[in-house]
C-alpha positions in Angstrom: 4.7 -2.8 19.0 2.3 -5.4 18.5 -0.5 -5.5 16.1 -2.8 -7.3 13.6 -2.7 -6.9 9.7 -4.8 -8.5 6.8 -2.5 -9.3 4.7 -1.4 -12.5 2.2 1.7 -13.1 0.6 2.8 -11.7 -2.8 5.7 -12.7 -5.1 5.0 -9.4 -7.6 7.4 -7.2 -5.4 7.4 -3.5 -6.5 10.6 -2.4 -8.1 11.5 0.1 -5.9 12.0 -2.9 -3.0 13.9 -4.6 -5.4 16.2 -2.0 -5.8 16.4 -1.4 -2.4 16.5 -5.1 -1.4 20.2 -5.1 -1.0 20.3 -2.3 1.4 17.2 -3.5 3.3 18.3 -7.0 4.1 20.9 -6.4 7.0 17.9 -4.5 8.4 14.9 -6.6 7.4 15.8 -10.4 7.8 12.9 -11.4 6.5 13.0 -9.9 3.8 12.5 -12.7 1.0 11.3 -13.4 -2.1 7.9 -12.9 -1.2 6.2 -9.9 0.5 3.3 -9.5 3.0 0.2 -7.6 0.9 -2.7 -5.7 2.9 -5.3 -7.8 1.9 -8.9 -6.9 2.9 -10.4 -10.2 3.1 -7.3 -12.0 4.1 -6.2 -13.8 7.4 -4.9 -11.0 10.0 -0.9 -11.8 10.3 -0.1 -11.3 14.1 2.9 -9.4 14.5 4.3 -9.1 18.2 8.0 -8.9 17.3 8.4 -12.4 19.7 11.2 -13.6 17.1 13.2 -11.1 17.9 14.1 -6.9 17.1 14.4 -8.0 13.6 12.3 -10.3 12.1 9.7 -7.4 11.9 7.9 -7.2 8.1 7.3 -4.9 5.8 3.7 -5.2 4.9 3.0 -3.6 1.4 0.1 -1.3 0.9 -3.0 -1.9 -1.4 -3.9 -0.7 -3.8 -0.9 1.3 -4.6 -2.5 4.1 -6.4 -0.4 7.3 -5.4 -0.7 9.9 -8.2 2.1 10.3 -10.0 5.6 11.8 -9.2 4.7 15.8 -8.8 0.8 15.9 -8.6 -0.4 15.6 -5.2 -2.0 13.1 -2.7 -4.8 13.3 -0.7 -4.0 11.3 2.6 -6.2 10.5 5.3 -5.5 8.4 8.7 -8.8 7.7 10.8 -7.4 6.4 14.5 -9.9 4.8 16.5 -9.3 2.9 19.6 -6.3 0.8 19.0 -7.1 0.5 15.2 -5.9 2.8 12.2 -7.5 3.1 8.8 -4.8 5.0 6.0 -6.6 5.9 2.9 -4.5 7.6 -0.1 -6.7 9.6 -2.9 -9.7 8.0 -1.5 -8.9 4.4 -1.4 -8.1 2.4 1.5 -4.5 0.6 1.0 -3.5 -0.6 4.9 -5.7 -1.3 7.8 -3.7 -2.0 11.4 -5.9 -3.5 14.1 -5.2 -3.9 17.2 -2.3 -2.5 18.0 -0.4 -2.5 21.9 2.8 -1.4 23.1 4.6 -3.4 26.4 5.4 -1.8 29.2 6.7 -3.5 32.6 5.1 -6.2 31.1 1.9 -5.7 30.0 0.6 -5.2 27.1 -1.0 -1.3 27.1 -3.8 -0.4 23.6 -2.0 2.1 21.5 -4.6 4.8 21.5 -2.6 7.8 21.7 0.5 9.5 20.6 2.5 11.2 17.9 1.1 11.6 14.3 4.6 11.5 12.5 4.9 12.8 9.1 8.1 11.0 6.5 8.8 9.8 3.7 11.2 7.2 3.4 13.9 7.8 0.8 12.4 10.7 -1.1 11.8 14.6 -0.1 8.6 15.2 0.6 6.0 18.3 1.1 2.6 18.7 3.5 0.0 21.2 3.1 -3.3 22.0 4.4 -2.9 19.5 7.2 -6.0 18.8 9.3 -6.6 17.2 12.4 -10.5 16.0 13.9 -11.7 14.3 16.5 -13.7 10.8 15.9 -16.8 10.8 17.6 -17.6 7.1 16.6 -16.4 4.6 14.7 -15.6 5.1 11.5 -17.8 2.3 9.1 -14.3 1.5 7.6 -13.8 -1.0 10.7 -17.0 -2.6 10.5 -15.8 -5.9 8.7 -13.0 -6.2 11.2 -15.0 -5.1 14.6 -17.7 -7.1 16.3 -19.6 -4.8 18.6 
């Protein structure tokens, strides 16, 4: 997949990558002492996985403001055109733009597919899960859209 993220780099890694770092970096190679942060004003980093399968990153969300363990989360992911918006509780902590897939070549918008629900490391439940249709853009994208 390729894509766009506003991001900057961050030495303050949350503890739970640090704990997980040894297990991680046979997978993630890039995995250093520093981590991407979603960053609204921030550069877009380009990610098009050109340096190989993987030198992919792991981009950290922000704000991290999940309630705490047992209390519920509101989540909410608006897709629009090849760009995704994820808001926890309100807040926006990741924005992907412009994201594209290859096939035979070319490079095809990601603007449909699977909405796939995990949680990496941790059991997790789902309830009253809703799905709409976007009729226009959502005002989220404005800083990051011309047109």
């Amino acid at each position: 997949m390729i894509l766009d993220v506003p991001a900057t780099y961050t030495w303050d890694i949350p503890e739970a990558i640090l704990q997980a770092k040894p297990y991680l970096v046979p997978l993630v190679n890039t995995l250093y002492d520093s981590m991407l942060i979603y960053q609204t004003q921030s550069r877009l980093h380009h990610f098009d996985g050109s340096s190989g399968e993987k030198d992919w990153q792991i981009v950290l969300a922000n704000p991290h403001n999940e309630n705490p363990h047992g209390e519920w989360n509101t989540l909410e992911v608006l897709c629009y055109q090849n760009h995704a918006i994820h808001i926890i509780n309100d807040r926006i902590n990741m924005v992907i733009l412009n994201a594209y897939y290859q096939e035979n070549g070319q490079q095809i918008p990601l603007t449909w597919g699977r909405l796939v629900l995990q949680s990496e490391g941790a059991v997790i439940y789902f309830k009253d899960i809703e799905y709409k249709s976007l009729k226009n853009r959502p005002q989220q994208l404005a800083p990051y859209l011309t047109g």
